[in-house]
C-alpha positions as a Python dict, from the first residue, in 0.01 Angstrom:
ca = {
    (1, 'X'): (0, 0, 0),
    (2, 'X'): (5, 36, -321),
    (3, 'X'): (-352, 103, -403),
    (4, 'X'): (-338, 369, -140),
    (5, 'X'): (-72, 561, -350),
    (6, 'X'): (-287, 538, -636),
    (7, 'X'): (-612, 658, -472),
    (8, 'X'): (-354, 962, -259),
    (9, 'X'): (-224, 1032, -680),
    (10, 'X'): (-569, 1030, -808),
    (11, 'X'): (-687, 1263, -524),
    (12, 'X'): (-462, 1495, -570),
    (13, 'X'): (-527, 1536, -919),
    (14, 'X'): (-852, 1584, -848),
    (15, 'X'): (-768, 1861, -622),
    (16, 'X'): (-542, 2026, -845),
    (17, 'X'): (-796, 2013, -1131),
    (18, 'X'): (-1060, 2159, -913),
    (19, 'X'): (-836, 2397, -793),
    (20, 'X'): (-735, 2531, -1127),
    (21, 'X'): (-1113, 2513, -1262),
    (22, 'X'): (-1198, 2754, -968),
    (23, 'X'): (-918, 2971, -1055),
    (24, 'X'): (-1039, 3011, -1379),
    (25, 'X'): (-1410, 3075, -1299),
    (26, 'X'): (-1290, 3329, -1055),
    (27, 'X'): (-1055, 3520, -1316),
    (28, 'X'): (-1341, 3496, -1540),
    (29, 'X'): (-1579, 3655, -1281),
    (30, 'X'): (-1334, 3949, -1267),
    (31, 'X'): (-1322, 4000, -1603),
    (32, 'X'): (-1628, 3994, -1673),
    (33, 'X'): (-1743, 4223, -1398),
    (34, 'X'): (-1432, 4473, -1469),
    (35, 'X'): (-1538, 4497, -1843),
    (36, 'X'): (-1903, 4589, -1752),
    (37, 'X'): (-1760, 4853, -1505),
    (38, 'X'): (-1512, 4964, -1773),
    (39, 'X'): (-1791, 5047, -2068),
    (40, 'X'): (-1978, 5258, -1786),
    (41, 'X'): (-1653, 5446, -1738),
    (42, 'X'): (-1676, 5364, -1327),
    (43, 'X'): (-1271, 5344, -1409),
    (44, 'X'): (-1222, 5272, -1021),
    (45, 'X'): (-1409, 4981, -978),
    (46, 'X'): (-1254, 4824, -1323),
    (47, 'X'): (-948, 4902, -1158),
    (48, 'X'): (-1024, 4672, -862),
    (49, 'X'): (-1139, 4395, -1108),
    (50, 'X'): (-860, 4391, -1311),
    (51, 'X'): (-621, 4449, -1025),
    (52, 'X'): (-779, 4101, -905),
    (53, 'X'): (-756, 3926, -1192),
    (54, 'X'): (-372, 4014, -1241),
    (55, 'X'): (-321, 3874, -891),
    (56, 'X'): (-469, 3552, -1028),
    (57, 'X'): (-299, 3520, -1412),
    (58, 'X'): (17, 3792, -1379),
    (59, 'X'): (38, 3780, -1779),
    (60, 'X'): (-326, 3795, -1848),
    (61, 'X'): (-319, 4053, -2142),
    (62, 'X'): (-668, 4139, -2094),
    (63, 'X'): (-611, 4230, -1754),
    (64, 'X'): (-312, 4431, -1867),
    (65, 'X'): (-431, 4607, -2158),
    (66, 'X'): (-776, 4737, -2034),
    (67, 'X'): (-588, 4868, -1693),
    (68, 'X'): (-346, 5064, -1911),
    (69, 'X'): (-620, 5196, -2106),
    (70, 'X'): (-781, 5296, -1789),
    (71, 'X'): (-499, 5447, -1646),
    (72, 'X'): (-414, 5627, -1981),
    (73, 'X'): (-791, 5756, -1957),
    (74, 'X'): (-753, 5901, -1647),
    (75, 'X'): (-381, 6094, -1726),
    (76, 'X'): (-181, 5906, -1556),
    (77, 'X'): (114, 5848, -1761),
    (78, 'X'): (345, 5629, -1610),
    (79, 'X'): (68, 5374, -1458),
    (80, 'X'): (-32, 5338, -1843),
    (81, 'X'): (289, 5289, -1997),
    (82, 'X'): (407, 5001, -1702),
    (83, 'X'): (77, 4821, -1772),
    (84, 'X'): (55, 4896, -2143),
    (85, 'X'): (430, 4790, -2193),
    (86, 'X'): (363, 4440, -1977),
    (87, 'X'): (51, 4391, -2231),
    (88, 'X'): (302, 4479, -2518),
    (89, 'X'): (550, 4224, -2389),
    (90, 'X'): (251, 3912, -2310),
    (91, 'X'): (208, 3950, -2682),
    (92, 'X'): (-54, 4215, -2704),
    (93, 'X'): (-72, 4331, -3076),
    (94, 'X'): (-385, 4523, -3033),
    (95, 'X'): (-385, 4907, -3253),
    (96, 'X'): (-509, 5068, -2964),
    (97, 'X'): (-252, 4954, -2695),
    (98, 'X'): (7, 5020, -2959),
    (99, 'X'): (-134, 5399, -3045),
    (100, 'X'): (-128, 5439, -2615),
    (101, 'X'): (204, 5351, -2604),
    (102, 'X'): (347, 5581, -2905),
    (103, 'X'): (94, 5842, -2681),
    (104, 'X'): (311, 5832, -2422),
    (105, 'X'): (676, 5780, -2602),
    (106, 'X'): (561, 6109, -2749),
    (107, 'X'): (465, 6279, -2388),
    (108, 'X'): (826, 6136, -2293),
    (109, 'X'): (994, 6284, -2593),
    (110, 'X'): (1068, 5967, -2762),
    (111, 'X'): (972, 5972, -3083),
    (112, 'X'): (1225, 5723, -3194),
    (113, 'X'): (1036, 5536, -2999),
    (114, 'X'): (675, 5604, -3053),
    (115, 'X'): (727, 5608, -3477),
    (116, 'X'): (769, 5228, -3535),
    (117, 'X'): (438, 5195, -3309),
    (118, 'X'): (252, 5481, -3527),
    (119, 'X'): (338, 5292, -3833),
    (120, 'X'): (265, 4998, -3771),
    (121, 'X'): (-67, 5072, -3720),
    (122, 'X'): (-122, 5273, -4022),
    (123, 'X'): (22, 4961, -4185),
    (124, 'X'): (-188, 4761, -4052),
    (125, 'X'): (-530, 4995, -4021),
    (126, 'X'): (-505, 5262, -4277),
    (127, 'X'): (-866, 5357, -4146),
    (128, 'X'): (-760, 5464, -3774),
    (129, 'X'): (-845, 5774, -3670),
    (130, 'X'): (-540, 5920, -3468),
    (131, 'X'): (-239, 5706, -3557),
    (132, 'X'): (-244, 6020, -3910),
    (133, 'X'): (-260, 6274, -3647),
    (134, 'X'): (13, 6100, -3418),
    (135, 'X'): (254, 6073, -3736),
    (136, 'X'): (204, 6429, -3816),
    (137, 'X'): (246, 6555, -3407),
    (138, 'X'): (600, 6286, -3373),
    (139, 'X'): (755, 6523, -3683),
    (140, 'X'): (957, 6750, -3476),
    (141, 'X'): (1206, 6855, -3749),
    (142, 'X'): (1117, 7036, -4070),
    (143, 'X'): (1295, 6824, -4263),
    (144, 'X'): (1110, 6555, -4209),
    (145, 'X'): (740, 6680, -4304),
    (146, 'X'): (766, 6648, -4714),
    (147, 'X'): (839, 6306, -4631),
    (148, 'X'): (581, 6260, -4379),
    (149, 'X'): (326, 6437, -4609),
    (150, 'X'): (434, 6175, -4875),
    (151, 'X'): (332, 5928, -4665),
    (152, 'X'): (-8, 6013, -4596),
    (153, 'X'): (-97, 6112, -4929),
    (154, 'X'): (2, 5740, -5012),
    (155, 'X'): (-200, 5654, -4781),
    (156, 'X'): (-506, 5836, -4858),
    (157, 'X'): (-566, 5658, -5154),
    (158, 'X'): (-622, 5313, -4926),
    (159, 'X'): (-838, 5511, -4727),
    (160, 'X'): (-992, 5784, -4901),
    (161, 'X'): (-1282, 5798, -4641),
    (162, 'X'): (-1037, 5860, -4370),
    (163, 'X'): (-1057, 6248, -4195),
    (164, 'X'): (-776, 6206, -4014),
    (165, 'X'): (-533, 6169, -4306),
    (166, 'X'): (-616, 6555, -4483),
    (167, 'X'): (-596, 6664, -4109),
    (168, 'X'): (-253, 6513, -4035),
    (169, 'X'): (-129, 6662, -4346),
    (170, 'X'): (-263, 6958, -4270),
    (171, 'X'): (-96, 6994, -3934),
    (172, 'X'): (244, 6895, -4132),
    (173, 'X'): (169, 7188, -4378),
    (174, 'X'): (99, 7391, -4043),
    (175, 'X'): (441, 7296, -3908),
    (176, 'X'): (609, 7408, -4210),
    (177, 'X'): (398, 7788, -4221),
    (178, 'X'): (206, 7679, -4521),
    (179, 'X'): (-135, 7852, -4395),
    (180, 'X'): (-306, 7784, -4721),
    (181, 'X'): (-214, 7414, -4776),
    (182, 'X'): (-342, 7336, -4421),
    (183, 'X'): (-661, 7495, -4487),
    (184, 'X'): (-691, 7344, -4819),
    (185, 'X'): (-635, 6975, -4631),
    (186, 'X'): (-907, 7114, -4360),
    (187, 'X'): (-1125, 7132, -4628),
    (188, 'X'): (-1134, 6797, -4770),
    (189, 'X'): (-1122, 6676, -4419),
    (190, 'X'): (-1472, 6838, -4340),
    (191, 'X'): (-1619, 6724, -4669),
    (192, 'X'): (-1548, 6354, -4581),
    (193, 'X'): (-1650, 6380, -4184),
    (194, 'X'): (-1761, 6720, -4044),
    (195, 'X'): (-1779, 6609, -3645),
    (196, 'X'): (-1389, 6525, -3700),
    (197, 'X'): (-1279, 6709, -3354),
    (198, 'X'): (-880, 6785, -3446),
    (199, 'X'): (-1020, 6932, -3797),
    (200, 'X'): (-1174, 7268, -3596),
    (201, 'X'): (-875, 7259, -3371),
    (202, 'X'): (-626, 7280, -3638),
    (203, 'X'): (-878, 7553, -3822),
    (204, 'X'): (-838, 7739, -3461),
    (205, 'X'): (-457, 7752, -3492),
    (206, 'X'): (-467, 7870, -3816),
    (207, 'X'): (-712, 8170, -3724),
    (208, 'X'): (-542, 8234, -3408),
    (209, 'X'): (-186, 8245, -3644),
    (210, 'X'): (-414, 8496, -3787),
    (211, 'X'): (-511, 8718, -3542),
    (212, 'X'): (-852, 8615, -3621),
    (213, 'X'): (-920, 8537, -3168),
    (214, 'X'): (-1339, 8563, -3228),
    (215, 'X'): (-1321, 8293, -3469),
    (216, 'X'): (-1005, 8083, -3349),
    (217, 'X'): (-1238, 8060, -2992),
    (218, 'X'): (-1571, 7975, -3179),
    (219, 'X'): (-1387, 7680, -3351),
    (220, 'X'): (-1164, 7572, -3041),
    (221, 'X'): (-1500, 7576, -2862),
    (222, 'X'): (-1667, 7351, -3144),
    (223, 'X'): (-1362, 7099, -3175),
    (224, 'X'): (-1449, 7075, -2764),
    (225, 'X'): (-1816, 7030, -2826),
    (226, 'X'): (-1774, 6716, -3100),
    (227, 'X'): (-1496, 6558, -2906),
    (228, 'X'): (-1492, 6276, -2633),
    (229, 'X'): (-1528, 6441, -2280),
    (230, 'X'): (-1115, 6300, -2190),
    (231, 'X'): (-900, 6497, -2503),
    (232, 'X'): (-704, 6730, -2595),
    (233, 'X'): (-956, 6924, -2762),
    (234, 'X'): (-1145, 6959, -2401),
    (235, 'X'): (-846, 7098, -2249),
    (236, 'X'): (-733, 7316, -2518),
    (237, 'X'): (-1066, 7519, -2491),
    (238, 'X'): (-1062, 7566, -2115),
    (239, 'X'): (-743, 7681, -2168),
    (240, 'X'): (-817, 7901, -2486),
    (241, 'X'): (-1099, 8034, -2247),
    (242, 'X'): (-869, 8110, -1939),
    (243, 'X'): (-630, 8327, -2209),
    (244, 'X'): (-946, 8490, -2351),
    (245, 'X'): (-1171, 8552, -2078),
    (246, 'X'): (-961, 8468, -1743),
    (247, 'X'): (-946, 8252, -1495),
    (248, 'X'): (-1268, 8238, -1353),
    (249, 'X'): (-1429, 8135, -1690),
    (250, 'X'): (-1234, 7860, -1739),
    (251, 'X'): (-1262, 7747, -1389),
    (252, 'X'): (-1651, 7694, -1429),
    (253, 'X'): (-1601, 7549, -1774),
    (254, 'X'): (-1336, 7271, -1621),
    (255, 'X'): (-1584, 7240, -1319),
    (256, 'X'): (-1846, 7096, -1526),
    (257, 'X'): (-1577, 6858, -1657),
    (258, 'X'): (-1504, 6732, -1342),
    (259, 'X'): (-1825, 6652, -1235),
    (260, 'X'): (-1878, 6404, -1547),
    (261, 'X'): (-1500, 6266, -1507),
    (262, 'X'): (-1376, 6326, -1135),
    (263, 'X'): (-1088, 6072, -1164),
    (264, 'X'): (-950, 6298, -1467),
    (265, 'X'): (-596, 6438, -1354),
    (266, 'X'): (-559, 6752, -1621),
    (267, 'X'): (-894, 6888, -1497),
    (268, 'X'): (-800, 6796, -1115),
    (269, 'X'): (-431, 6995, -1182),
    (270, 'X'): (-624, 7288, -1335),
    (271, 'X'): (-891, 7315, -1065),
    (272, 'X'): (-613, 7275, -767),
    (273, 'X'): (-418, 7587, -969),
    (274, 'X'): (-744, 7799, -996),
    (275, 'X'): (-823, 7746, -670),
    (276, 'X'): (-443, 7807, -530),
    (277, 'X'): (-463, 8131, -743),
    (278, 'X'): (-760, 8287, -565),
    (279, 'X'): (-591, 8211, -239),
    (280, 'X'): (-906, 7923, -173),
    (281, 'X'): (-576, 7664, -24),
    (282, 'X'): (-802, 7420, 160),
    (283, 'X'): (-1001, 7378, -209),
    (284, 'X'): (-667, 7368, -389),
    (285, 'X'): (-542, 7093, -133),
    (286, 'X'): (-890, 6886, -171),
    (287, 'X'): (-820, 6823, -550),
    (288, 'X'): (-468, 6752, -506),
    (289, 'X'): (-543, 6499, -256),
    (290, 'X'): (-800, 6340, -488),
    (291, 'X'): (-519, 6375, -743),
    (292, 'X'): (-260, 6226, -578),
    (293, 'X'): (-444, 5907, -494),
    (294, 'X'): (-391, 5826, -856),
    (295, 'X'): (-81, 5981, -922),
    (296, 'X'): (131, 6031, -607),
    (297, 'X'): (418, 6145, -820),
    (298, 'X'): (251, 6360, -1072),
    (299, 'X'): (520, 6679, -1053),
    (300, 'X'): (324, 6953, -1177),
    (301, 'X'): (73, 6859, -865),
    (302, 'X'): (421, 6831, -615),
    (303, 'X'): (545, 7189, -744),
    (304, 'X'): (227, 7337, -692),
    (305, 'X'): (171, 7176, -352),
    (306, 'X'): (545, 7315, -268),
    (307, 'X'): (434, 7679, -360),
    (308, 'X'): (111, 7613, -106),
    (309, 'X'): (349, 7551, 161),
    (310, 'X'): (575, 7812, 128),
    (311, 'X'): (279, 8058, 116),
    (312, 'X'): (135, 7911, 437),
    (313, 'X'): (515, 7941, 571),
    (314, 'X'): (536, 7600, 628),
    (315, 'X'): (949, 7591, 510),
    (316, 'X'): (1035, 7223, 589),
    (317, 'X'): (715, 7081, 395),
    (318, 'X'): (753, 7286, 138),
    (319, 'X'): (1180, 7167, 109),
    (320, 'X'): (1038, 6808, 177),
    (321, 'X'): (835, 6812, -135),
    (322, 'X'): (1088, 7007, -346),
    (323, 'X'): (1340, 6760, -296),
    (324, 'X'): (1086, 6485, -407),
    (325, 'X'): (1037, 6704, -729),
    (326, 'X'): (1349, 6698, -827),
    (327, 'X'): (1470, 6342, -750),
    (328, 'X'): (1128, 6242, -1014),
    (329, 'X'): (1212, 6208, -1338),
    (330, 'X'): (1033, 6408, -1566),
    (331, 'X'): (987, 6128, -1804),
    (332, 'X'): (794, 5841, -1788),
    (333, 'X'): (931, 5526, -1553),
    (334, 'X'): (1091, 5272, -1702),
    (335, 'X'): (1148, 5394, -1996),
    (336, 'X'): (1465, 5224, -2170),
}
């Protein structure tokens, strides 16, 4: 009886070992494969793979961190900061999850939040290339700038080969009116890396402050051209475009976006409001649908939807979706 025990113990110690080795191989498997599909930017099949892998190892920061990255990628706000956070939380110390995160505090309007997160990466990576420009954007109060300003000139001398620092004191100088400090700051900026996007962005504000439009559009449009395909400097010249030149322009300028990132949810918004514009509804309702399959809640695409609705005089759908808009938050979920 007794050896029986001991072989039913030893067997199922066997099985539990085997068990857990498979687990592991199969976690690695989905890791592996997510990370491949990840670096291609085929964000929906990373998804998938990381989805799977959180099913197997619920605290796996990997898992976490790349899905919030994805999801951050793609625009979808409160996806990124519930996945992001969780990372945050498994002990994710990472500068890029922490930068996402103060991305989104700032979205939110918490910048009490999102400063600690800014710097402490500048503390820890005086080299980064947005946490400057983050610092200088989470100043919402003039009297905060000299001090901000302070604190980037401090740290330009640990990083003098840094563009982003001249061009986050130059957005603080832009804040406060001072037209020739910021362009001063530009200046350096260029000299140390010319394909710095924000540098010809901030140049554009300071020409469009100006009344200089031929040249503000020229550098909006260059700040677009040296910038990753998913930024703020894309957007900001489809919109500079559909102020300049109309609707239309910037429809076949945000068009060609889509077509290299269809899972991006600014250009999908923009596209569904072009198209509800010229009266083209069934277009309009296409990219809201593709949309909402990653953000179901995204209220900007639920207002627009309403006002589709009540054109097509369909009353109850249209006060069915405006009571959803109101009951969402327009801040971020689980934010505390």
């Amino acid at each position: 009886m007794k050896s029986k025990i001991h072989t039913l113990l030893f067997i199922t110690c066997i099985s539990f070992t085997l068990t857990g080795c498979s687990s592991e191989k199969k976690l690695s498997k989905h890791l592996e494969k997510a990370a491949n599909y990840q670096a291609s930017e085929n964000y929906d099949a990373a998804e998938i793979e990381y989805l799977n892998a959180i099913k197997l190892d619920p605290s796996n920061v990997e898992a976490l961190s790349n899905l919030g990255h994805i999801f951050y990628n793609r625009g979808q706000v409160r996806d990124a900061f519930a996945a992001l956070a969780s990372a945050q939380k498994q002990g994710d110390t990472s500068v890029r999850t922490s930068l996402h995160l103060a991305s989104v505090y700032m979205a939110a309007a918490e910048f009490d939040k999102a400063t600690p997160l800014i710097n402490e990466v500048l503390e820890k990576n005086p080299q980064d290339r947005e946490a400057p420009i983050f610092l200088a954007d989470s100043i919402r109060s003039k009297d905060g700038i000299p001090t901000a300003i302070t604190q980037l000139q401090t740290l330009q001398s640990k990083a003098t080969d840094n563009p982003a620092i001249p061009a986050g004191i130059a957005l603080l100088h832009l804040k406060s009116n001072d037209m020739e400090a910021a362009a001063k700051s530009l200046s350096s900026a260029v000299e140390i890396d010319p394909s710095f996007a924000p540098i010809y962005s901030l140049q554009a504000a300071i020409e469009q402050s100006n009344g200089n439009s031929e040249q503000a559009g020229e550098l909006y449009k260059k700040a677009a051209s040296v910038a990753a395909l998913r930024s703020n400097q894309t957007l900001q010249y489809g919109d500079w475009l559909q102020h300049t030149e109309g609707s239309a322009a910037a429809k076949v300028y945000f068009e060609d976006i889509e077509k290299k990132a269809p899972d991006y949810i600014p250009v999908l918004g923009k596209l569904a409001g072009y198209a509800a514009e010229a009266q083209d509804f069934k277009a309009a309702k296409s990219y809201l649908k593709r949309l909402e399959k990653y953000d179901p809640h995204n209220a900007p695409a639920l207002l627009l939807k309403t006002k589709i609705y009540l054109y097509e005089d369909k009353a109850q759908e249209a006060l069915d979706l405006s009571l959803i808009h109101i009951s969402e938050p327009t801040r971020p979920e689980r934010i505390s």
